[in-house]
C-alpha positions as CSV (number, residue, x, y, z in Angstrom):
1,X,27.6,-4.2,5.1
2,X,30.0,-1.1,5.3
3,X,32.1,-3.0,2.3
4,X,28.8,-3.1,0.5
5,X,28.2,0.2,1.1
6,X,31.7,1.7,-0.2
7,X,31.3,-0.3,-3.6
8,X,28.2,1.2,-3.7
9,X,29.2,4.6,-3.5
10,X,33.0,4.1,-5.1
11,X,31.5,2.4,-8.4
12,X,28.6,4.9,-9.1
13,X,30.3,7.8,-9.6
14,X,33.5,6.2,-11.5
15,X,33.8,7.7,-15.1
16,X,33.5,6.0,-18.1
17,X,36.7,4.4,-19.0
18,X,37.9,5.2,-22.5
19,X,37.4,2.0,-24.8
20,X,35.4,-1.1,-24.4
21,X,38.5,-3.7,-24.0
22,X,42.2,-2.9,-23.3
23,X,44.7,-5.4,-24.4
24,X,44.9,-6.5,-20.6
25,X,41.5,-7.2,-20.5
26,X,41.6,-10.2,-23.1
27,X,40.2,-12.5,-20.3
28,X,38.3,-15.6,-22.2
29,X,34.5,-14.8,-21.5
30,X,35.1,-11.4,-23.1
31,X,36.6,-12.6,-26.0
32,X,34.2,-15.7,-26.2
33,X,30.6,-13.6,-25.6
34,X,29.2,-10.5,-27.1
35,X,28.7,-7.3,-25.5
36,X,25.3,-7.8,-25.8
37,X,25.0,-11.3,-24.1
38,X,27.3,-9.8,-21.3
39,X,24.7,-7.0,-20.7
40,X,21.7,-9.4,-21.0
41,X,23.8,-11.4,-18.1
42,X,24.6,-8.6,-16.4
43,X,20.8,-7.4,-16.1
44,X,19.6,-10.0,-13.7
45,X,22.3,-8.7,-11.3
46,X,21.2,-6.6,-8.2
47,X,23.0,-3.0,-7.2
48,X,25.8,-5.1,-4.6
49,X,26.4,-7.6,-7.5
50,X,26.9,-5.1,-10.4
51,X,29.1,-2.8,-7.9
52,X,31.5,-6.0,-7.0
53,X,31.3,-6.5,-10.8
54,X,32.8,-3.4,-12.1
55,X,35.8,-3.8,-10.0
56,X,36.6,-6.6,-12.0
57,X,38.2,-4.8,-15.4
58,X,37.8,-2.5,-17.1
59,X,35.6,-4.3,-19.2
60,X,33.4,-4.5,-16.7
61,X,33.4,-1.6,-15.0
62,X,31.6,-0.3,-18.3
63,X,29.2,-3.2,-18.6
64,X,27.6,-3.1,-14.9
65,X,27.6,0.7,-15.0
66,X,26.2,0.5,-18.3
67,X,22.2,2.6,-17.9
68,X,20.2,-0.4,-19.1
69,X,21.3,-2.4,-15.8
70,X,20.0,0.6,-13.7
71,X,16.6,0.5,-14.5
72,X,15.0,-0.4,-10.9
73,X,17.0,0.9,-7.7
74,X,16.7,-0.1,-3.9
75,X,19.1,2.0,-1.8
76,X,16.7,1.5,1.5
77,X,19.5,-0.9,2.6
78,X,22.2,2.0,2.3
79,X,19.8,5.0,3.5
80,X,22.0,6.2,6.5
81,X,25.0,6.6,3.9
82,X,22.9,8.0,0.9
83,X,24.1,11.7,-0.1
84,X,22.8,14.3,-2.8
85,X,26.0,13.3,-4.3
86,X,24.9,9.8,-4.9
87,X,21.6,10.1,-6.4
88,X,23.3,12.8,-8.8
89,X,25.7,10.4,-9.8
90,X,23.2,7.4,-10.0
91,X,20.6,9.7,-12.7
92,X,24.0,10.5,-14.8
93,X,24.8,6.9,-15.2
94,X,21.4,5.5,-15.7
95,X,20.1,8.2,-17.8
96,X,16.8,7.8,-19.5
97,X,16.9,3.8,-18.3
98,X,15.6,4.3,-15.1
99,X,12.5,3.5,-14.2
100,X,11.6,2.9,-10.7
101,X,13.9,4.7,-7.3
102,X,13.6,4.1,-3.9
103,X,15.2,6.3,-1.6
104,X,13.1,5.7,1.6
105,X,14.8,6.4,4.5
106,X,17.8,8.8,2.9
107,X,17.8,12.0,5.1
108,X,20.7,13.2,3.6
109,X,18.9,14.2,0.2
110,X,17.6,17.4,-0.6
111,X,16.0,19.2,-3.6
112,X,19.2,20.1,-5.8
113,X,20.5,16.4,-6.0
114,X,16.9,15.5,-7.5
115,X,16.4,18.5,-9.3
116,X,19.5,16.9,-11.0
117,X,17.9,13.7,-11.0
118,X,14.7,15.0,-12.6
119,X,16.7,16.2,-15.3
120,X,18.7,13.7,-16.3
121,X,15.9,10.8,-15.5
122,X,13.2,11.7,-17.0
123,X,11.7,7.9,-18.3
124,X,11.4,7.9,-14.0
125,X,7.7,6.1,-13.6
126,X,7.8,5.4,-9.7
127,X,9.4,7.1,-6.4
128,X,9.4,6.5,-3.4
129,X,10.4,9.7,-1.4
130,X,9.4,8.4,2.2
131,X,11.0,10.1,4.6
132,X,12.8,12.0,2.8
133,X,12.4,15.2,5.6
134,X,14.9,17.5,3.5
135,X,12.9,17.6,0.4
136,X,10.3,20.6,-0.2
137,X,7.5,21.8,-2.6
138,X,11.1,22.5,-5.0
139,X,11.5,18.9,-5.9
140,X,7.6,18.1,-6.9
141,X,8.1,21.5,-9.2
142,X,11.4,19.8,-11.0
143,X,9.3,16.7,-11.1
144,X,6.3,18.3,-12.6
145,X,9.0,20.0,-14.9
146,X,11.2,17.0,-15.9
147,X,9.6,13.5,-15.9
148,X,6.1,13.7,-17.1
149,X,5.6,9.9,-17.1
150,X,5.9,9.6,-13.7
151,X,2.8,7.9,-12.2
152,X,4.1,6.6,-8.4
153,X,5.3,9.3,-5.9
154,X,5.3,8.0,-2.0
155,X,5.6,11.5,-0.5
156,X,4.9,10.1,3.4
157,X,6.9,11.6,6.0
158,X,7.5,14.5,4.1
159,X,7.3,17.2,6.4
160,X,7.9,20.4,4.6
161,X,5.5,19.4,1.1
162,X,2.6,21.7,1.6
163,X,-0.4,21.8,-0.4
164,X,0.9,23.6,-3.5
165,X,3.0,20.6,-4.5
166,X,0.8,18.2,-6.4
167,X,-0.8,21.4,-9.0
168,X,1.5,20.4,-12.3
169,X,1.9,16.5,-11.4
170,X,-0.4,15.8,-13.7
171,X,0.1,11.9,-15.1
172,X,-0.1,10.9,-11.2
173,X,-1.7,7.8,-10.8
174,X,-0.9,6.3,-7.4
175,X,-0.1,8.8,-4.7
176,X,0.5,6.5,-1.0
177,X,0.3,7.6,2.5
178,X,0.7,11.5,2.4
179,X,-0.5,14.1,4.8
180,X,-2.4,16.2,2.6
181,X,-5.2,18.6,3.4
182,X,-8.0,19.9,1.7
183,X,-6.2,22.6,-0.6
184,X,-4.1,19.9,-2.2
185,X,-6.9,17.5,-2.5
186,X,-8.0,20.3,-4.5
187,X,-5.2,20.2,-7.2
188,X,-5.2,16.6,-7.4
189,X,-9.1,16.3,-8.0
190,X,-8.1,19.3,-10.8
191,X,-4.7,18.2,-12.0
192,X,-4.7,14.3,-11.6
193,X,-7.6,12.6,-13.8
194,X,-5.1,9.5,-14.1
195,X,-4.7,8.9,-10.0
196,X,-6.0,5.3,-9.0
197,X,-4.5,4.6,-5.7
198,X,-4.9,7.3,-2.8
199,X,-3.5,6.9,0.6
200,X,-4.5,9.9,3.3
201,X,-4.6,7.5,6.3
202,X,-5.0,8.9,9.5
203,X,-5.0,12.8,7.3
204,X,-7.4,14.3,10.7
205,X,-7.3,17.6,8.7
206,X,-9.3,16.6,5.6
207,X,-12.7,17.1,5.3
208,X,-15.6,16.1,2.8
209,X,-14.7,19.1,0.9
210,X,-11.4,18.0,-0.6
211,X,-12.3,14.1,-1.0
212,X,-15.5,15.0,-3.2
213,X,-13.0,17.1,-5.2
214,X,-10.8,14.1,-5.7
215,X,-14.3,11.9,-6.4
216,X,-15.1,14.4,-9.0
217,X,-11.9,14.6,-10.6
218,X,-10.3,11.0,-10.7
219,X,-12.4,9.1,-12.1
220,X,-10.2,6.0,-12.6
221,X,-9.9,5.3,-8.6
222,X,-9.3,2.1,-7.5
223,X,-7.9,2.1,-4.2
224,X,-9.0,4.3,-1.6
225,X,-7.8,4.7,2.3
226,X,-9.2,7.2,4.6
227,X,-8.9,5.8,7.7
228,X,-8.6,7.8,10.5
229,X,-9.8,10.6,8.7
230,X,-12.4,11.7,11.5
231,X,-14.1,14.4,10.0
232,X,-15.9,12.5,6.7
233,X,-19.5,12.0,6.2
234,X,-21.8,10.0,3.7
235,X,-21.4,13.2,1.7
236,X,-18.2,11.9,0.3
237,X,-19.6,8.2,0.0
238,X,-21.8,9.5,-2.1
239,X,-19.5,11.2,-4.2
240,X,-17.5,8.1,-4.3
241,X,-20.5,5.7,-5.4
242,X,-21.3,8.7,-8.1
243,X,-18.0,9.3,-9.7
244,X,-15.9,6.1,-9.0
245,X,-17.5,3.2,-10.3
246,X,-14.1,1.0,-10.4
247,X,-13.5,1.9,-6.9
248,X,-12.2,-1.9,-5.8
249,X,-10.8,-1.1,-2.7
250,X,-12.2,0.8,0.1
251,X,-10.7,1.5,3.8
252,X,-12.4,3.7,6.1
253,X,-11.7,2.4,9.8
254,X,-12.9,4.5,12.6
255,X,-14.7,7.3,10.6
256,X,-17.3,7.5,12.7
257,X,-19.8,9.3,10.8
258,X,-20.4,6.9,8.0
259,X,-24.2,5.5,8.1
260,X,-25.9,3.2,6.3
261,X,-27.2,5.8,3.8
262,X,-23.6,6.4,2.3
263,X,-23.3,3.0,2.1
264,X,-26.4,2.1,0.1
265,X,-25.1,4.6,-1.8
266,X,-21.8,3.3,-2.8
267,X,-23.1,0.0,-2.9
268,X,-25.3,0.4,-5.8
269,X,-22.6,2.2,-7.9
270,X,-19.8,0.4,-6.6
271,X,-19.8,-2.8,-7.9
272,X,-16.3,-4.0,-8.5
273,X,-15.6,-3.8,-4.9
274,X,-13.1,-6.4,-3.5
275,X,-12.2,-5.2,0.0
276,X,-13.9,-3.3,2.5
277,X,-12.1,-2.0,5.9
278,X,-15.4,-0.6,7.9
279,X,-13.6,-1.2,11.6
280,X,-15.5,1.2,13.9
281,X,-17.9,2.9,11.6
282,X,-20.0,2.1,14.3
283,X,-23.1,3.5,13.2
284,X,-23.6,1.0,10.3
285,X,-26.2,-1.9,10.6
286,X,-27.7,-4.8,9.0
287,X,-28.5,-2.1,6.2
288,X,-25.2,-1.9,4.7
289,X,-24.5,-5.8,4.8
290,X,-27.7,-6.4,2.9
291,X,-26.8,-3.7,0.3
292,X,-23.0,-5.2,-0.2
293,X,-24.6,-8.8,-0.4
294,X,-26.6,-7.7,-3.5
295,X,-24.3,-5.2,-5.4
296,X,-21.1,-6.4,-4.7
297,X,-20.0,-9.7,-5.9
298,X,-16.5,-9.3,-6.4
299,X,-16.1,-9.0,-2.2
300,X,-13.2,-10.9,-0.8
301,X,-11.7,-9.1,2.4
302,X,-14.7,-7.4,4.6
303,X,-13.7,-6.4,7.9
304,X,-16.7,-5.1,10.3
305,X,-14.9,-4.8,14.0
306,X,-16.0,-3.0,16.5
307,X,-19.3,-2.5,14.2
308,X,-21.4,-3.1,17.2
309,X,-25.3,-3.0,15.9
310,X,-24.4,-6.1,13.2
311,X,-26.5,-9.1,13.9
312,X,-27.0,-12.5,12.7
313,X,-29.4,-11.5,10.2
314,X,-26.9,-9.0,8.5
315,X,-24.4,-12.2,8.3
316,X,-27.7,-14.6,6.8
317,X,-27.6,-12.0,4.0
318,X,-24.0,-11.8,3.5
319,X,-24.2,-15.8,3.3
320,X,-26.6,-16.2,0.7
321,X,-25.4,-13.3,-1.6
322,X,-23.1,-13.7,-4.9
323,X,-19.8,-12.9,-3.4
324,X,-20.3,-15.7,-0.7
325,X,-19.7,-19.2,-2.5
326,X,-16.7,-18.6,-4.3
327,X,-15.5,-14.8,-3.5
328,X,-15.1,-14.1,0.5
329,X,-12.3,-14.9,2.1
330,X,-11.6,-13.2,5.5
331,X,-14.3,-11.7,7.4
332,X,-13.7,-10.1,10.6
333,X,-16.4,-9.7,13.2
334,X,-14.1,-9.4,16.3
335,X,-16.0,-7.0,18.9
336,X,-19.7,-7.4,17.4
337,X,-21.6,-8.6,20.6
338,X,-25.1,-8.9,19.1
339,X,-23.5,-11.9,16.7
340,X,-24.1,-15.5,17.6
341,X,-23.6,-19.5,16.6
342,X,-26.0,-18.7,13.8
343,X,-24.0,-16.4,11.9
344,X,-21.5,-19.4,11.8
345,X,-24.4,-21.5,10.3
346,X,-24.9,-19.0,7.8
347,X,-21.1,-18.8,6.6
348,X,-21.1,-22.7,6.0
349,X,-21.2,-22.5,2.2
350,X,-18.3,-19.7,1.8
351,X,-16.3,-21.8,0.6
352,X,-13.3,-19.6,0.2
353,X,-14.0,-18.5,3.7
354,X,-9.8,-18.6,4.3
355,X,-9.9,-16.4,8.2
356,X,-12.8,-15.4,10.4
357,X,-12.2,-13.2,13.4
358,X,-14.3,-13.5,16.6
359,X,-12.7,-12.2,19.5
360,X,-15.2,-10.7,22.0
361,X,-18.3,-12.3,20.3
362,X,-19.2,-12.9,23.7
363,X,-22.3,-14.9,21.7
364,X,-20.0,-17.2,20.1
365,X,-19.3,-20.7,21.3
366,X,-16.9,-23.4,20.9
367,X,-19.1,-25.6,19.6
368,X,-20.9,-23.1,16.9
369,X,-17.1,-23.2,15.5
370,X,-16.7,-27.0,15.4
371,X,-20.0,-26.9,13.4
372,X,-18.4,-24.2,11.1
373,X,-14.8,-26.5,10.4
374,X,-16.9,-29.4,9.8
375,X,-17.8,-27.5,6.6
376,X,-14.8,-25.8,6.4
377,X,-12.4,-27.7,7.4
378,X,-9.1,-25.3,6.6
379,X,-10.4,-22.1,8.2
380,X,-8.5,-20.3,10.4
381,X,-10.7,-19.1,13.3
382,X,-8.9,-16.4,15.7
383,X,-11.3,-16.1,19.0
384,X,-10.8,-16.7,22.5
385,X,-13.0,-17.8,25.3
386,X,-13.4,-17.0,29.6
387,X,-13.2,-20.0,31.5
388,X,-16.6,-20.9,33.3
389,X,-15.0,-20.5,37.0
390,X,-11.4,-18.4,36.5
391,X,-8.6,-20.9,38.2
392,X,-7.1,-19.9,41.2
393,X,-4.0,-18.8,42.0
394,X,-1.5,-20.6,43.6
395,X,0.1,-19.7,47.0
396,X,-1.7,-16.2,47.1
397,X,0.7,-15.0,44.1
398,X,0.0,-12.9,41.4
399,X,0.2,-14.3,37.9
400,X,2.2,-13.2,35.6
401,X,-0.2,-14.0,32.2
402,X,-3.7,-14.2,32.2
403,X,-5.3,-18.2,31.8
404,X,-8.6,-16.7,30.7
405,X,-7.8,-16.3,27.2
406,X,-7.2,-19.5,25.1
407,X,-6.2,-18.7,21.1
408,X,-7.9,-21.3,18.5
């Protein structure tokens, strides 16, 4: 790996060499192929390959450093040895070629060496950032500046962006995992009308005032997770249902406050929905299953865990709508006590049913399940059942794992 590593950094950041062939440098396959079929060659190669390749000649050296090879970078595998240095050197040689740069993981860069990259890559569509912790509100400003088709920025772990960062990044369109608040919601409800993919995860700042900005704003949404984010009501479901009618993906585990009115309301605007993460919104009922079974049909991933007040009739409902026959495949109902052998019965003609999750369906028994894979034979059912009388122990010892769980 530390060879790897010193190509990596050696080869970058060698200057051109003067001339495309030297007289040494006759070897067959350069006199034989074009320059042009040596590049096209050359571009299936990865970053290690093209590095080991430019120590060949001279010849070479200029082909696999040659911009059009660099158009997607990976240097996660090199983060602990990644300086500004590099990524300075990196943008010179690829230029305008680059398109996609990950430097997740690379503490050691800061806002100069991509202020340099801005400028000298500005074709740059997607960046990941993550962890990053030396970079501030200075690099989304020679961002904003220099590459205005960028559209991918993964910004998580970046400790010192504040809210002011995302105002001029205006052709954003999937922003993943950052910890924003409700000012820079703000500027990206105002100043990103492309965004379709937002990621505030576990955000325990951000309130229904910033997300209905967002709603209101970005219109094109298609993916959007706000799990963890404690403080939401149906006000911002609403706003979702109201503004977002591509909205295809939805996660909002453990925000509490959700009811079935902000559902219905999604629901009935929503309708390109594909998958629905509503683990502990434990204040939803049979209410929102019936409204997903008749306005969503496009539902394939639907997880209701820990959504304690779903019964059986919820599930009949879900089982006879349009998504069911040839749409759903994984629903998890692990933790819903009130669901029994019947909701099993009502599941039998999902046919691209794939994963069903039952653990602590206390309701549930092993033979409601052999019923179900006689229908579906290729399910995968995860649940896991108390023994009648718990065996006991042998010789007065403790035991070291428990008996009373068996895995299907």
């Amino acid at each position: 790996h530390f060879v790897l590593h010193t190509l990596l950094l050696h080869f970058i950041r060698l200057p051109h060499p003067d001339g495309m062939f030297s007289n040494g440098d006759e070897a067959v396959i350069n006199r034989k192929l074009p320059k042009e079929l040596l590049l096209r060659i050359f571009s299936f190669l990865d970053v290690v390959t093209l590095c080991r390749c430019a120590q060949v000649s001279r010849a070479w050296n200029i082909l696999a450093l040659d911009g059009s090879n660099w158009q997607q970078i990976d240097l996660f595998d090199f983060q602990r040895d990644i300086e500004g240095r590099v990524v300075e050197n990196i943008s010179k040689r690829s230029g305008g070629f680059l398109r996609k740069l990950s430097l997740r993981g690379c503490l050691g860069v800061g806002d100069s060496a991509l202020r340099t990259f801005a400028q000298n890559c500005r074709n740059i569509e997607v960046l990941s950032l993550n962890g990053c912790t030396k970079i501030t509100d200075a690099t989304c400003t020679s961002l904003s500046k220099f590459c205005p088709k960028l559209k991918h920025l993964d910004l998580a772990s970046c400790t010192s962006i504040t809210n002011l960062s995302l105002k001029a990044l205006r052709h954003l369109r999937y922003l993943p995992q950052c910890g924003l608040e409700d000012e820079a919601l703000k500027h990206v409800g105002t100043h990103c009308p492309e965004l379709v993919t937002l990621n505030l995860q576990t955000c325990s700042q951000v309130t229904d005032e910033g997300l209905i900005t967002v709603c209101r704003g970005c219109h094109r949404l298609q993916s959007f997770c706000v799990s963890g984010c404690t403080n939401i009501t149906d006000a911002m479901l609403n706003a979702l249902g109201q503004n977002c009618p591509h909205l295809r993906i939805l996660e909002v585990a453990r925000c509490s406050q959700l009811t079935d009115v902000g559902f219905t309301a999604l629901a009935r605007n929503c309708h390109e929905l594909e998958k629905m993460d509503l683990e502990e919104c434990v204040q939803i009922t049979d209410s929102t299953l019936i409204q997903l079974s008749v306005h969503c049909p496009r539902l394939q991933v639907l997880s209701l865990s820990h959504c304690e007040l779903i019964t059986d009739d919820g599930i009949r409902h879900l089982g006879s709508g349009p998504c069911a026959h040839d749409r759903l495949e994984v629903l998890e109902l692990d933790n819903c006590p009130l669901v029994t052998d019947a909701s099993l019965e009502h599941l039998k003609s999902c046919h691209s049913l794939d994963r069903i999750e039952l653990y602590d369906c206390q309701q549930i028994t092993r033979a409601g399940i052999k019923r179900l894979r006689t229908h579906l034979p290729n399910i995968k059912v995860h649940a896991y059942f108390a023994p009648v009388t718990p065996p006991p122990s042998v010789g007065g010892s403790r035991q070291r794992f428990c008996r009373c769980c068996i895995l299907l």
